[in-house]
Each structure stands twice: as structure tokens, then as C-alpha cells.
C-alpha positions, -999 to +999 in steps of 0.1 A: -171-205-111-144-225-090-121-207-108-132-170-108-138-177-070-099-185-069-088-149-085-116-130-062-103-146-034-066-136-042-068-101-057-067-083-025-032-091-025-024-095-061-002-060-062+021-056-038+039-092-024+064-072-002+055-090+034+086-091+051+081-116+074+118-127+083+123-156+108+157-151+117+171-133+146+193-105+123+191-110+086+224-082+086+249-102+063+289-090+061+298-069+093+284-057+125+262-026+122+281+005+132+251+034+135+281+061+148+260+096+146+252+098+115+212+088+100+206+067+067+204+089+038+197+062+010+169+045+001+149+012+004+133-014-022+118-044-023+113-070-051+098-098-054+102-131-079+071-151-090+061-185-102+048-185-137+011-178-126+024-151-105-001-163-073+031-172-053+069-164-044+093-147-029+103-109-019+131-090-006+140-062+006+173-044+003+186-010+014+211+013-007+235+044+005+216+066-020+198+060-052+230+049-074+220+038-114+226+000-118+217-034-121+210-051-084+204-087-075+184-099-046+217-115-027+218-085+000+180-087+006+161-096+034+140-128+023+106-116+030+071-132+028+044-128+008+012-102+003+019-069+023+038-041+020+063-031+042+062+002+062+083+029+071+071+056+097+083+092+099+105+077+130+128+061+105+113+027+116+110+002+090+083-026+099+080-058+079+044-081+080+044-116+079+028-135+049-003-122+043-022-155+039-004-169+067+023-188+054+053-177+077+055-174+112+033-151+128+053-116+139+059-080+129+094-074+123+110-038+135+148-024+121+167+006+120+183+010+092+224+021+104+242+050+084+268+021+064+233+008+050+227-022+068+201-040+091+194-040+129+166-060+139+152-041+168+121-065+179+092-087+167+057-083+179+038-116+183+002-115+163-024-140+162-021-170+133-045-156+103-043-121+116-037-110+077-017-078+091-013-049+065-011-015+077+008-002+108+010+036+121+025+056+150+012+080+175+044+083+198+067+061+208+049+037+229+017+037+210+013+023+177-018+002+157-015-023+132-047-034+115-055-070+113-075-078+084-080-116+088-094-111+128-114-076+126-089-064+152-071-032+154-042-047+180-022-011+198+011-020+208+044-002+222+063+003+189+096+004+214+094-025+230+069-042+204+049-056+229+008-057+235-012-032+244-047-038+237-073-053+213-098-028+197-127-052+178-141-038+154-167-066+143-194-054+152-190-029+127-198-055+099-226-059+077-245-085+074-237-105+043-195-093+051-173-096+077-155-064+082-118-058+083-096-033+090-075-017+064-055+015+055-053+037+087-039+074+095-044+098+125-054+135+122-064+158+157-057+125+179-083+105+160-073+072+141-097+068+111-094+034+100-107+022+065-130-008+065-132-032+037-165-053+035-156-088+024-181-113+014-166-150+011-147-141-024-130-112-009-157-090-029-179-056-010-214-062-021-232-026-022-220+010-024-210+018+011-181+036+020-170+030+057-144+039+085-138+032+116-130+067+140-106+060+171-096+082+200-060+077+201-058+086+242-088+060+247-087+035+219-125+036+222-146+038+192-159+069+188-176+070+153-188+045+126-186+069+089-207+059+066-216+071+030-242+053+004-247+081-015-212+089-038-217+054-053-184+037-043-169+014-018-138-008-003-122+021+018-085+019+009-068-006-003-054-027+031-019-033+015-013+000+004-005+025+028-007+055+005-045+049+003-059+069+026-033+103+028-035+143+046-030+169+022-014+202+031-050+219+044-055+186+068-080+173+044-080+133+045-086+117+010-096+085+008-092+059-025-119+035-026-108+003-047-146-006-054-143-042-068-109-044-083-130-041-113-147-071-113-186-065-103-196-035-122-215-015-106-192-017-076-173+011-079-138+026-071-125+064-070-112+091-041-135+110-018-124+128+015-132+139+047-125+180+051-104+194+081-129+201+109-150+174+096-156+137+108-176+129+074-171+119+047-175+149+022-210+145+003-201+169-027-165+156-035-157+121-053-138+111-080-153+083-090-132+063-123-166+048-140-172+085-147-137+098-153-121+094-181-082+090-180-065+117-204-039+096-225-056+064-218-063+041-251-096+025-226-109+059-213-115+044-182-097+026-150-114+000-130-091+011-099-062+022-088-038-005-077-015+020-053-017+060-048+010+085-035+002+121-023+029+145-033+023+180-028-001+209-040-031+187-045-013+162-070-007+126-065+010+098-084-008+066-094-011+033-108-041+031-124-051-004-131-074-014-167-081-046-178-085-037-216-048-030-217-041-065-219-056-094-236-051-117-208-060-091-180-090-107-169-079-145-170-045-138-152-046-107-132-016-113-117+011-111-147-009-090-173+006-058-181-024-037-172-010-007-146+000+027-159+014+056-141-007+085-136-010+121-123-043+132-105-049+164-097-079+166-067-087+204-072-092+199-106-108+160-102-091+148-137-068+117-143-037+118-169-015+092-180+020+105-175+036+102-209+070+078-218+060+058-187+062+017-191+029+000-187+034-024-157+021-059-144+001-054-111+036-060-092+060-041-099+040-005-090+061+008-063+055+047-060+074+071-038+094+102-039+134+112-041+144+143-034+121+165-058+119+132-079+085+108-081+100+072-084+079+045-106+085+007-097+080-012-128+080-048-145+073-042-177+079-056-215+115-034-216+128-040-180+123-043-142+135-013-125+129+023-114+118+051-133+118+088-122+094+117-132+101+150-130+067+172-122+083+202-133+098+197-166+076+165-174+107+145-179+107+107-179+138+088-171+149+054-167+150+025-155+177+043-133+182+014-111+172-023-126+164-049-104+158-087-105+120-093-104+093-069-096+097-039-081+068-034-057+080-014-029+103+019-026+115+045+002+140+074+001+153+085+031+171+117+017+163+149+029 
């Protein structure tokens, strides 16, 4: 029991170790930054090297002038901490979290990325010790939230000057065997609707609720607790995955529920949404994966999935995690080769595996987009790199770019 407490109480952050929680003043190396009038065009990556067990290590995070085929070391990359993901906001700012467990000193990091492809550390924002901070977004300039998992907190604070603003506490939201805490967040029609996850003492929901949190962005006030127990799932977003709660083209949120990481059947994960116009969550959609069988998939079924990416026309990208892929999956969830790319397609509500993609450990599952290109992070049995899928020829590539350890995080900036 002492043990299967230890992996409940870590797989919340078993995927993506990309906190970049950088205690030095500019992490730049070589020469001063010269931004001249030019943006970054190239694209950012983080990877991150493991002890044997895989519960602990180091990540880094690098930038390149475009997506060049090659093999990269970590000797350019920002030493970063451990358990979040990094984000990067349609304002080109690129935010790094401090260790997720609390490991490394307790501040947000902001940079710019300059056109030559290195770092300018723009300002750190000062967060509470065991704040567990995962998710940031922006509504202007001088408001931004950042969701503090470890407190029940949603802390607002000037993204410019990184700085304080407020404290929205959200704990009375919680139920009352969980504490609650604020995950995945994105803002539609000046609302922030925040995803709750309800955590017992082994990081675990214990019934089939799905809950947000809706915020007036000109207030900050509360406005709406959303609540579902009737679609049969729960865990609202995944906190270290950004991509988990996303806006399609028609403003429809959709939401990806982890359920139980698999572990407590009957707890649930799968996608549901909230329509444009609405503030609930939609009682006749759900994908829920105990019911959907995964086309291509030698065990039918997923227990989650581990990160999501919304592309365009209804399709996203996934890693879809199932334990039966590997021997070991259960007994060492963190270095068992159980994540597969995937394409879902939410008009139709079906789930394909994506065909000569690597099945990955639950690290290396960066997901994002190049040009008209969907990039796959993977640490698998052939190599460590990136892969790219074409959605319309259906060709599989790669690894274009190979890296030293897992690849877990990935952003293009090309236009």
C-alpha cells in the first residue's frame, strides 16, 4: 500500500518534467542579446534527463533559429526544474515554473526570446513556497493568472512588471473528502474558466464530478461554480498540460478530463465541452475512453490521455496513455513505454492511432505544431527526438531533430 501511495502521489506530474525554474539572473551563455527589429522565427524544446526510476532529474530548455534536422545536446539549455511545463503566450512570452514539488526557489520566470535565438530574462514573479504552479494565461498586458495547485489560489499578477495583483481562493470550492486545486485555465467573452482537480491525499478524485471554476476577468470575482455528475468522468484537465482545456474555431471550449490516470476504475477520463453562448458544461457531448475504442490500438482502450493539442477543423493530436502496452506499466509508470500518438476527431467522437508513430514513455510526449506540420516529442525504443505528421498526406517522418533525453516540451514560433 506504501508503495502504490508513492506512484498515486507522483503521477500528477509523471509526464511532463519541464519546470523551468532558473535561479540565475540571465541563463543567456556566449554574447549579449541583440533583439534589432526583427522577431524569433524558430522554435523552442525542452528535455529532460532522468534517474533510473525516472521519479527525479533534470530539464532544459533550449531555443533554435528554425527547426534544423540534427542531433542536440543539452549544453545551450536553460537548467530547468522539475514537474511543469513551460508556457508560451500568443505575446511571444515564454514563462518558466519552478519545481513543481517545491524543490527550487520559489518564482516564475519571464524571457523574450531575441531574433539571434537567445535568452533575455525579463522578470521573476515571487509565489508562495508549495504553491505547485502549473498553468499561466494572459488577458492584456498588465493582467495575467497563474494557477496554484499546491494553495487553491488563483494569484493575478502584471505579466509586465511580474508583480502581484491579487489572490482569488478558490477553496471553498472543494469537496469534502478533497481539497481543490486549480489547474488548466483559458479565457473566452472575458470569463476565465479554470479546471479544478479534486485531490484526495494520494493525489486521486474520488467520484464522477466534473468541475470549473468561472472568473470575471474585469472583477476577478467568482462568478460560477460548473458542475457535471452526470457524463461519468472527472479531474478537469490535466494541471501540467496547458493544451487540456482548448477553443475551437466556433468558440466551443473542450475540456479533457484525465479521470484517474487509470488507476481506480470506474473513475473515468475523456473530452466534454462547454458550447459558445453556454456557461455549462454540455450534457449530450463526451468522449468518454472506457467506451471508445482507439482504432489501431492492440488494447482497444486508453486509460487517459497524457497531453492533447487542438489543431484545426475539429481534429486534435494526442498522447494517449495505456497501461497494457507495456509489461511494467503499472509497476513503473514513469519509464514504461505506454504513450502513443493519436488523432481525434470531436465531430465524429472516434480515437485513431496515427500509423508509423514510436510508442513513447510518459516523458517524452511533447505535442505542437510547425508550420502545417504536427510535431511528436518522443523517447522511445529507436530514439529520443522529434517526429512530424503530415495531416494531409498521412506521412510520418523522423526523428527530424534528436535530442539527449526526453523530449517533453515543444513550440514553433514560425508563421
Amino acid at each position: 500500500m506504501k508503495k502504490l501511495k508513492s506512484i498515486l502521489s507522483a503521477i500528477v506530474v509523471m509526464a511532463m518534467f519541464t519546470a523551468c525554474g532558473n535561479n540565475g539572473d540571465d541563463p543567456t551563455p556566449g554574447p549579449k542579446p541583440n533583439p534589432g527589429n526583427k522577431d524569433f522565427h524558430g522554435v523552442v524544446f525542452a528535455t529532460g534527463i532522468t534517474n533510473p526510476e525516472g521519479n527525479s532529474g533534470n530539464v532544459y530548455l533550449q531555443a533554435l533559429p528554425s527547426f534544423l534536422p540534427g542531433t542536440y545536446d543539452n549544453k545551450n539549455g536553460i537548467p530547468c526544474g522539475f514537474g511543469s511545463t513551460p508556457i508560451v503566450t500568443e505575446s511571444g512570452n515564454v514563462y518558466s515554473f519552478p519545481d513543481y514539488m517545491g524543490n527550487t526557489k520559489a518564482e516564475i520566470n519571464r524571457y523574450r526570446i531575441m531574433n539571434d535565438g537567445t535568452w533575455k530574462k525579463e522578470g521573476a514573479l515571487s509565489i508562495p513556497a508549495g504553491a505547485a504552479a502549473c498553468n499561466i494565461v494572459e488577458a492584456s498586458s498588465e493582467k495575467a493568472y497563474v494557477s496554484l495547485q499546491g494553495i487553491g489560489v488563483v494569484m493575478v499578477f502584471n505579466p509586465t512588471t511580474m508583480t502581484k495583483i491579487a489572490d482569488i481562493d478558490l477553496n471553498n470550492l472543494k469537496q469534502s473528502d478533497t481539497r481543490v486545486a486549480p489547474a488548466a485555465m483559458i479565457i473566452r467573452d472575458g470569463k476565465l474558466f479554470v479546471g479544478l482537480n479534486q485531490m484526495n491525499a494520494q493525489y486521486m478524485p474520488t467520484r464522477n464530478n466534473i468541475e470549473l471554476a468561472m472568473i470575471d476577468v474585469k472583477t476577478d470575482k467568482v462568478e460560477k461554480h460548473i458542475v457535471n455528475t452526470t457524463l461519468g468522468l472527472c479531474f478537469a484537465t490535466r494541471p501540467i498540460d496547458p493544451g487540456s482545456i482548448f477553443m475551437d474555431e466556433n468558440k466551443d471550449i473542450y475540456i479533457n478530463c484525465i479521470g484517474s490516470f487509470g488507476f481506480i476504475p470506474g473513475l473515468n477520463g475523456g473530452i466534454v465541452r462547454i458550447k459558445n453562448g453556454s456557461t455549462d458544461i454540455d450534457p449530450d457531448y463526451y468522449i468518454r475512453l472506457d467506451k471508445t475504442e482507439v482504432v489501431g490500438l492492440t488494447t482497444k482502450y486508453a486509460n487517459f490521455l497524457s497531453t492533447i493539442f487542438y489543431a484545426d477543423n475539429g481534429k486534435a493530436y494526442a498522447y494517449a496513455n495505456s497501461f497494457g502496452l507495456d509489461p511494467n506499466g503499472l509497476k513503473n509508470p514513469y519509464v514504461s513505454l505506454t504513450n502513443i500518438p493519436v488523432v481525434i476527431d470531436l465531430k465524429q467522437k472516434t480515437v485513431a492511432v496515427i500509423k508509423g508513430m514510436e510508442i513513447s514513455n510518459p516523458q517524452g510526449i511533447a505535442i505542437g505544431r510547425h508550420k502545417n506540420l504536427i510535431v511528436f516529442g518522443s523517447a522511445n525504443k529507436k530514439a529520443n527526438g522529434f517526429y512530424t505528421y503530415n495531416p494531409d498526406t498521412k506521412e510520418v517522418a523522423g526523428p527530424v531533430v534528436q535530442v539527449k533525453g526526453n523530449p517533453s516540451f515543444f513550440h514553433s514560433f514560425a508563421k
